[in-house]
TIRO-2110 file (N, C-alpha, C; in Angstrom, 1 decimal):
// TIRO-2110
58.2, 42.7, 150.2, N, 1, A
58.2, 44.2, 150.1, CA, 1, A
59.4, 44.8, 150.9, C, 1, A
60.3, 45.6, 150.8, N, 2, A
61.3, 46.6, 150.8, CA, 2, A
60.2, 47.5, 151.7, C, 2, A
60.8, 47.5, 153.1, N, 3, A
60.3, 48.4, 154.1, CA, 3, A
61.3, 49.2, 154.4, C, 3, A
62.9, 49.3, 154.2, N, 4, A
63.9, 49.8, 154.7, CA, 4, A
64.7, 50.5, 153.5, C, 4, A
65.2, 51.8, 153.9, N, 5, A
66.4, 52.4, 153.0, CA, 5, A
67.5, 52.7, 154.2, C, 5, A
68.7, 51.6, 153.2, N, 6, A
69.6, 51.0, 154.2, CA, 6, A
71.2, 51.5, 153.6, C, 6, A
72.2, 51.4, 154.4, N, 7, A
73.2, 51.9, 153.9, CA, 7, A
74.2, 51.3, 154.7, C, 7, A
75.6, 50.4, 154.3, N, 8, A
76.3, 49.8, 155.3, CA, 8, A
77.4, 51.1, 154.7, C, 8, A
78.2, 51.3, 156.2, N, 9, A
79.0, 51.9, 156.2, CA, 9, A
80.4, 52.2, 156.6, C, 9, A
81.2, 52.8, 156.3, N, 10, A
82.7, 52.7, 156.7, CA, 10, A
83.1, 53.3, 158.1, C, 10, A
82.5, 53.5, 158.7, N, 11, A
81.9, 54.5, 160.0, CA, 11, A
82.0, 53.4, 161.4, C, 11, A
82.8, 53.7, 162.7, N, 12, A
82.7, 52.7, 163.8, CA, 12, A
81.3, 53.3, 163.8, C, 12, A
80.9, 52.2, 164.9, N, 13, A
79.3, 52.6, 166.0, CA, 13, A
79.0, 53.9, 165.6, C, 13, A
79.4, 54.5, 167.0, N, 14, A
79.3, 55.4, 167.6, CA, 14, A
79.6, 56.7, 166.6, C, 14, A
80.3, 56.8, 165.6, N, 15, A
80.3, 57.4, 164.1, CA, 15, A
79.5, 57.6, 163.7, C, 15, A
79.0, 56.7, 163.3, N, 16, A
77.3, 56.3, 162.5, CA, 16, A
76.6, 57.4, 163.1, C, 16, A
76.1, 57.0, 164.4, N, 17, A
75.1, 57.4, 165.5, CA, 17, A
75.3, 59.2, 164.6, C, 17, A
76.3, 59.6, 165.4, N, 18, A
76.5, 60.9, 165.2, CA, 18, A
76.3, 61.4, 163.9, C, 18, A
77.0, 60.5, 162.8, N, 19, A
76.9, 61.3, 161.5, CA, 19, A
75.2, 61.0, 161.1, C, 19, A
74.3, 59.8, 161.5, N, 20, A
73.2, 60.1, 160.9, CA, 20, A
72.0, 61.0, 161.7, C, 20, A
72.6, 61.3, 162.9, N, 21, A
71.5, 62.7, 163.7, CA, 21, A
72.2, 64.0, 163.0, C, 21, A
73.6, 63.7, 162.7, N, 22, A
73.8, 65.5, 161.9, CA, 22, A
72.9, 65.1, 160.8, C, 22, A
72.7, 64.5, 160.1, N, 23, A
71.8, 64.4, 158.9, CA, 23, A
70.2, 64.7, 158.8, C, 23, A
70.0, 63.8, 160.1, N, 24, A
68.6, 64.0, 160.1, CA, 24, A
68.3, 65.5, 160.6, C, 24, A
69.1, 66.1, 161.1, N, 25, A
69.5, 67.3, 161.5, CA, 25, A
69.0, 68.2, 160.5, C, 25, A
69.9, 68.2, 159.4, N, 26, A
69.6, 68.6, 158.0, CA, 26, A
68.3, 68.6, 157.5, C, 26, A
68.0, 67.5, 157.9, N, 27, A
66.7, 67.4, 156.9, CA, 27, A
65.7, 67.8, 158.1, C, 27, A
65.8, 68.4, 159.1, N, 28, A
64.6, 68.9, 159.5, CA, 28, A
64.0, 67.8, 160.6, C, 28, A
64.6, 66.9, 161.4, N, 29, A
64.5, 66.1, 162.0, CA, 29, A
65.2, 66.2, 163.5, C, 29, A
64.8, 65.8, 164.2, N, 30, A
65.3, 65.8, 165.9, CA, 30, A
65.3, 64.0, 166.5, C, 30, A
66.3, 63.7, 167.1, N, 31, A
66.0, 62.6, 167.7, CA, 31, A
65.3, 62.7, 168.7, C, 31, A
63.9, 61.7, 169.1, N, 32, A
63.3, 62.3, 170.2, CA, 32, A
63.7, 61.0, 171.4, C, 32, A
64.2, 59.6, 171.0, N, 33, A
64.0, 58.4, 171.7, CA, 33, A
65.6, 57.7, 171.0, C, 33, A
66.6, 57.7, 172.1, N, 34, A
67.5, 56.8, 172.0, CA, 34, A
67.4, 55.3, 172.5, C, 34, A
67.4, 54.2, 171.9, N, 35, A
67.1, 53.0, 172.7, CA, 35, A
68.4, 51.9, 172.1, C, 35, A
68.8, 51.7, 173.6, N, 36, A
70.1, 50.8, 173.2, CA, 36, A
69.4, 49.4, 173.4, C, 36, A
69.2, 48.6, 172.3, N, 37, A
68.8, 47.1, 172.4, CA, 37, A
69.4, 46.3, 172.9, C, 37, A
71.5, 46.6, 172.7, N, 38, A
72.1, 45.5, 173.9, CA, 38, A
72.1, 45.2, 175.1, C, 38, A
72.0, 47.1, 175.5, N, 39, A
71.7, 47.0, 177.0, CA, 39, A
70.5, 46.4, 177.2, C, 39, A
69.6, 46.8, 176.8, N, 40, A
68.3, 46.3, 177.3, CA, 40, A
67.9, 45.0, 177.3, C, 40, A
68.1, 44.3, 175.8, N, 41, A
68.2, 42.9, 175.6, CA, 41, A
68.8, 42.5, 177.2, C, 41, A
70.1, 42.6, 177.0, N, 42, A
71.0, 42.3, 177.9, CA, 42, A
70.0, 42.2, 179.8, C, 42, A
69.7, 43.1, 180.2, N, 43, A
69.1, 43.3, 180.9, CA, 43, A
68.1, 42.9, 181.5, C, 43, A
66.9, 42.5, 180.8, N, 44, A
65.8, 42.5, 180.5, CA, 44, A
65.6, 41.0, 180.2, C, 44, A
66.8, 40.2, 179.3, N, 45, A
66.1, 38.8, 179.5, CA, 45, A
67.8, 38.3, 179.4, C, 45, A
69.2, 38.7, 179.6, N, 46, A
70.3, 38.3, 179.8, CA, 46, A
71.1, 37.6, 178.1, C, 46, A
70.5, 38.0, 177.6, N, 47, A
71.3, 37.5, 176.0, CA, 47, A
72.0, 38.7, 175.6, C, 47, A
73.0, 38.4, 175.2, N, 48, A
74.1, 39.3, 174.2, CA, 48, A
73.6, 39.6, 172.8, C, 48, A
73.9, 40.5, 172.3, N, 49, A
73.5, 40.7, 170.9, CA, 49, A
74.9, 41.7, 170.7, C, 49, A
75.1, 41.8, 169.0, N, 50, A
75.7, 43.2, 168.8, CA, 50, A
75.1, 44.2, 169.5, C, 50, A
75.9, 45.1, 168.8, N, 51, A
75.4, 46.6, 169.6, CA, 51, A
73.9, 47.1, 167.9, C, 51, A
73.4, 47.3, 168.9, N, 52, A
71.8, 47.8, 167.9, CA, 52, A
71.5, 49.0, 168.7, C, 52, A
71.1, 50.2, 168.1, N, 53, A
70.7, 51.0, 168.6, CA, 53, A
69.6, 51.6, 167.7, C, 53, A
68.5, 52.0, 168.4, N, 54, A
67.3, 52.6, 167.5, CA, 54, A
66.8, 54.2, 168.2, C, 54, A
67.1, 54.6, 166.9, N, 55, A
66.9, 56.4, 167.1, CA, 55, A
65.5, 56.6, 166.6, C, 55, A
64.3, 57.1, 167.9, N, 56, A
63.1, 57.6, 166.7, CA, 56, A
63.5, 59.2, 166.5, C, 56, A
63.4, 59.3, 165.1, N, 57, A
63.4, 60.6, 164.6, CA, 57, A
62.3, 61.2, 164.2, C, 57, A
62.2, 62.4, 164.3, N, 58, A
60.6, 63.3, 164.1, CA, 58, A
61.1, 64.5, 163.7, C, 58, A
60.1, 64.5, 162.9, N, 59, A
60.1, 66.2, 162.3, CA, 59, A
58.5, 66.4, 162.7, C, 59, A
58.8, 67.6, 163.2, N, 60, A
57.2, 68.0, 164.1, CA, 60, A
56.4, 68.6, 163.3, C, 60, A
57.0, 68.8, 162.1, N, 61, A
55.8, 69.8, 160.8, CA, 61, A
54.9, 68.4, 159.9, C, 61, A
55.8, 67.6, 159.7, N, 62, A
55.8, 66.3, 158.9, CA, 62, A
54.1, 65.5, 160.1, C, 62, A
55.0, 65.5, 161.5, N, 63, A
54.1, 64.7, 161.8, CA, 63, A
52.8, 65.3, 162.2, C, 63, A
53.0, 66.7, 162.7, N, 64, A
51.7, 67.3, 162.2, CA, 64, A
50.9, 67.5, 161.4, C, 64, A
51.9, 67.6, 160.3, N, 65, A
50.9, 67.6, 159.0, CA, 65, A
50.2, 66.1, 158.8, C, 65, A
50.6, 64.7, 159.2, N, 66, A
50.5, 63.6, 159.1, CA, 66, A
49.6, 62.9, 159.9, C, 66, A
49.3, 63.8, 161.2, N, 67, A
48.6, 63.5, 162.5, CA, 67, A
46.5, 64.0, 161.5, C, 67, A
47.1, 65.5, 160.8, N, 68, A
45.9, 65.9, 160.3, CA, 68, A
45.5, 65.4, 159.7, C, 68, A
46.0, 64.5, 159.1, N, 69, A
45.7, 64.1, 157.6, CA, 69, A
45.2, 62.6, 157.7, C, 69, A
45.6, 61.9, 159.0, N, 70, A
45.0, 60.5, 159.4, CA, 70, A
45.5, 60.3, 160.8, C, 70, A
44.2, 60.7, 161.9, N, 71, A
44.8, 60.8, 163.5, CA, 71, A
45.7, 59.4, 163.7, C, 71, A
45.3, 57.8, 163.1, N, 72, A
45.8, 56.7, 163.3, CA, 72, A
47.6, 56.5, 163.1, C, 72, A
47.7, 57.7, 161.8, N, 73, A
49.1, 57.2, 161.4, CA, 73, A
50.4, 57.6, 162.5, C, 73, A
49.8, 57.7, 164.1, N, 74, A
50.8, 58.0, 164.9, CA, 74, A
51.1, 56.4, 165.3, C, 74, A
51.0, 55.6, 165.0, N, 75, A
50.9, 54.2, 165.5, CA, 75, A
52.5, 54.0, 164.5, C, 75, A
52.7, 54.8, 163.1, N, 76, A
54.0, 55.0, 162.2, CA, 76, A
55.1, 56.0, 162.8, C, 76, A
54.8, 56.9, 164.1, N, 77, A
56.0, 57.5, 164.3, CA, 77, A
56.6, 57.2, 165.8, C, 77, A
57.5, 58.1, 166.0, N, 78, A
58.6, 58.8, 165.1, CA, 78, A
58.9, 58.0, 164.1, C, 78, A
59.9, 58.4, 163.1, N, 79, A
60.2, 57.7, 162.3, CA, 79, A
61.7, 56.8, 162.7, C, 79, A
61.6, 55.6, 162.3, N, 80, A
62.8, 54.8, 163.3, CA, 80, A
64.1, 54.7, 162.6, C, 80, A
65.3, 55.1, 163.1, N, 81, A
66.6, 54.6, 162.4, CA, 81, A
66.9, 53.7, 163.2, C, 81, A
67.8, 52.6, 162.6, N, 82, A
68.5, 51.8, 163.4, CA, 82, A
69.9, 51.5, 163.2, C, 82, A
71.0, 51.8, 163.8, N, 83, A
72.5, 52.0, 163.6, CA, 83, A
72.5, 50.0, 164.7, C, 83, A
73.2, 49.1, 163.3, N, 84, A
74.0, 47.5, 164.1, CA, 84, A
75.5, 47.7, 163.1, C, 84, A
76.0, 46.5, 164.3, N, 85, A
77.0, 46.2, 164.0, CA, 85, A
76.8, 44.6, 163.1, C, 85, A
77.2, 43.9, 162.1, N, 86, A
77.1, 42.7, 161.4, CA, 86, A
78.6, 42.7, 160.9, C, 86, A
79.1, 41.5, 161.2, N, 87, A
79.6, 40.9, 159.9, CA, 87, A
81.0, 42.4, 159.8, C, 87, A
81.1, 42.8, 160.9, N, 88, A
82.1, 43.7, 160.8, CA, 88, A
82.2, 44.9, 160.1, C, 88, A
80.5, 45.0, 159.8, N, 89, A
80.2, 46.7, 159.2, CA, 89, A
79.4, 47.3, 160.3, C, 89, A
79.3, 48.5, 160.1, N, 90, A
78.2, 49.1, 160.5, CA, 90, A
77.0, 49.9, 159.3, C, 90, A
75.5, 49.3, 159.3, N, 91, A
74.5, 49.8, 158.9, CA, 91, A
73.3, 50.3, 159.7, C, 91, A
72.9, 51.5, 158.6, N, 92, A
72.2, 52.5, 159.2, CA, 92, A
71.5, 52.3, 158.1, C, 92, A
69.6, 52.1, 158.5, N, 93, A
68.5, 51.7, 158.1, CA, 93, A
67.6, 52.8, 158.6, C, 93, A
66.8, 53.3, 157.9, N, 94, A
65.7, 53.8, 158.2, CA, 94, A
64.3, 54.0, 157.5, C, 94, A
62.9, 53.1, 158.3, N, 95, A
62.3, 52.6, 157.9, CA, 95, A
61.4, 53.6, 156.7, C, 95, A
61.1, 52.9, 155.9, N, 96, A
60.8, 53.7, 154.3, CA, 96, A
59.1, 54.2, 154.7, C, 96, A
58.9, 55.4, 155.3, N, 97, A
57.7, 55.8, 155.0, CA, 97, A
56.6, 55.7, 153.4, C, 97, A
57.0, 55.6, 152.5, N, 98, A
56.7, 54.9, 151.5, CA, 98, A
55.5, 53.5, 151.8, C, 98, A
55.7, 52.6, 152.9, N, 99, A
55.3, 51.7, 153.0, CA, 99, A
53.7, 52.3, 153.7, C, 99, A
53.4, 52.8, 154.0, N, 100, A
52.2, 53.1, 154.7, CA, 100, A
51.4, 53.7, 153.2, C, 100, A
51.8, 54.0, 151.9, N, 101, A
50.8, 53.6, 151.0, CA, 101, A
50.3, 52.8, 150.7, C, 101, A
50.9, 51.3, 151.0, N, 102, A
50.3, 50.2, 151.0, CA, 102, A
48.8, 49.8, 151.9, C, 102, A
49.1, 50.5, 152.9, N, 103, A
48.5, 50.1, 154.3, CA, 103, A
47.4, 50.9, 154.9, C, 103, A
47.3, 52.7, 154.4, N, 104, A
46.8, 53.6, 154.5, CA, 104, A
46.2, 54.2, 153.4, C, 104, A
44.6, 54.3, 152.8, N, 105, A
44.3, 54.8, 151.5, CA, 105, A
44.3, 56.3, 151.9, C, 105, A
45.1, 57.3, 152.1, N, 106, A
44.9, 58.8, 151.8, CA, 106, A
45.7, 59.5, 151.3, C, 106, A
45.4, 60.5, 150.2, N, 107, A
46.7, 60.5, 149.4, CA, 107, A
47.3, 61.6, 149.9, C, 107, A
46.7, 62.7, 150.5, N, 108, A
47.6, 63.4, 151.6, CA, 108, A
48.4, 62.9, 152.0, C, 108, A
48.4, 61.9, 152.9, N, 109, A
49.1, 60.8, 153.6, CA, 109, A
50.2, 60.7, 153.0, C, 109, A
49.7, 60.0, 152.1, N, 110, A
50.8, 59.4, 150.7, CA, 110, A
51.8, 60.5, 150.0, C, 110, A
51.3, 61.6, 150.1, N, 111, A
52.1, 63.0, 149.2, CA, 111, A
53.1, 63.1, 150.4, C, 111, A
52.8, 63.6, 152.0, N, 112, A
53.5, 63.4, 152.6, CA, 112, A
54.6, 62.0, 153.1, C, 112, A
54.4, 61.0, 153.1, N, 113, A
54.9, 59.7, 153.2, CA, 113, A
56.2, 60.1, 152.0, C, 113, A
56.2, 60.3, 151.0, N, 114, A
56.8, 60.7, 149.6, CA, 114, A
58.0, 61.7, 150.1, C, 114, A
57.5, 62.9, 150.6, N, 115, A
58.4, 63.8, 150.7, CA, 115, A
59.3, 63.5, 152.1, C, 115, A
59.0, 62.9, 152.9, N, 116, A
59.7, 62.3, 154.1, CA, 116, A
60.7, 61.2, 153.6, C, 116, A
59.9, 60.6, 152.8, N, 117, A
61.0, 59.5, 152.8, CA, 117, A
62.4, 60.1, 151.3, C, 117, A
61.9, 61.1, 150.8, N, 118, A
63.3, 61.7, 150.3, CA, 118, A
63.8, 62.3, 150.9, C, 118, A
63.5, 62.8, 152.2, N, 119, A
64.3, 63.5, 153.1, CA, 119, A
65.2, 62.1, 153.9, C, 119, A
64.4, 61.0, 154.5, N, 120, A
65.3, 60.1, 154.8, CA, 120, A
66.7, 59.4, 153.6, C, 120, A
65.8, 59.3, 153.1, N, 121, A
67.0, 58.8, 151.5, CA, 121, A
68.1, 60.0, 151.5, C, 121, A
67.9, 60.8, 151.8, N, 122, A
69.1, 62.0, 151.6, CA, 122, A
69.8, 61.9, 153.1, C, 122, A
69.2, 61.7, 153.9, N, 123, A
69.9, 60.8, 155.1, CA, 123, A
70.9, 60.0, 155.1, C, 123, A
70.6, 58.7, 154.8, N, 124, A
71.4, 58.0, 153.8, CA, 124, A
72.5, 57.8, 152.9, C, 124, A
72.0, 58.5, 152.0, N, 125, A
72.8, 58.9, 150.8, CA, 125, A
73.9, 59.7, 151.4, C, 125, A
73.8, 60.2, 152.5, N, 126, A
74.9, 61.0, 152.9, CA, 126, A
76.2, 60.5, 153.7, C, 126, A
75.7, 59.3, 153.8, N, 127, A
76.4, 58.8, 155.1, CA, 127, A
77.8, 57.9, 154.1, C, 127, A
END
C-alpha cells in the first residue's frame, strides 16, 4: 500500500524545508513541530544518518473538523512531512491521509481525509 505522496527534488536541504512550509502555507497549513532526526539520532544513540527532517503540519479547521468526526483520529496528526537527503537528491514526502480510509470506517472522516490530501498533493506538485 502507497502511504506517501513524494516528490524528489532539484532544491538543496534547507530549500526544500522553506519552499514546502511556503506551500503548506498556501494550502492552509502551519508547521506546528520541527524535528531534526540527525541531530537527535546523533545524540540520543550516536549514529550518523543524512540529514532527515520531519515537519508536523496542521491545519486547525481540518483537524477540527477531523477530531469531530472521530475523537481517535488524533493518534493521525499533525500531518507529517519529511524533507532527506539520498543518493544526492533531496525528497519531500508527505504522508497520504487517504490511508486512514483503510483503517477508519467513517465517511466524514474519509470526505475529509480526501480533501486534505489534495491540498497536500498540491504541496507537492508545487515543489
Amino acid at each position: 500500500m502507497q502511504y506517501s505522496i513524494s516528490k524528489t527534488t532539484a532544491y538543496t536541504f534547507e530549500q526544500a524545508i522553506e519552499k514546502v512550509t511556503e506551500e503548506l502555507k498556501k494550502e492552509g497549513f502551519g508547521v506546528l513541530t520541527t524535528i531534526d532526526m540527525k541531530e537527535t539520532l546523533h545524540k540520543k544513540l550516536g549514529v550518523e544518518i543524512g540529514r532527515y527532517t520531519i515537519l508536523g503540519a496542521c491545519n486547525p479547521q481540518f483537524a477540527n473538523n477531523a477530531l469531530n468526526a472521530e475523537l481517535e483520529v488524533g493518534l493521525f496528526l499533525p500531518c507529517n512531512v519529511i524533507v532527506y537527503e539520498q543518493n544526492g537528491g533531496v525528497t519531500v514526502s508527505a504522508f497520504d491521509p487517504a490511508v486512514i480510509e483503510s483503517v477508519v470506517k467513517n465517511e466524514t472522516l474519509h470526505s475529509l481525509s480526501r480533501d486534505v490530501r489534495q491540498r497536500l498533493q498540491n504541496v507537492i506538485t508545487a515543489l
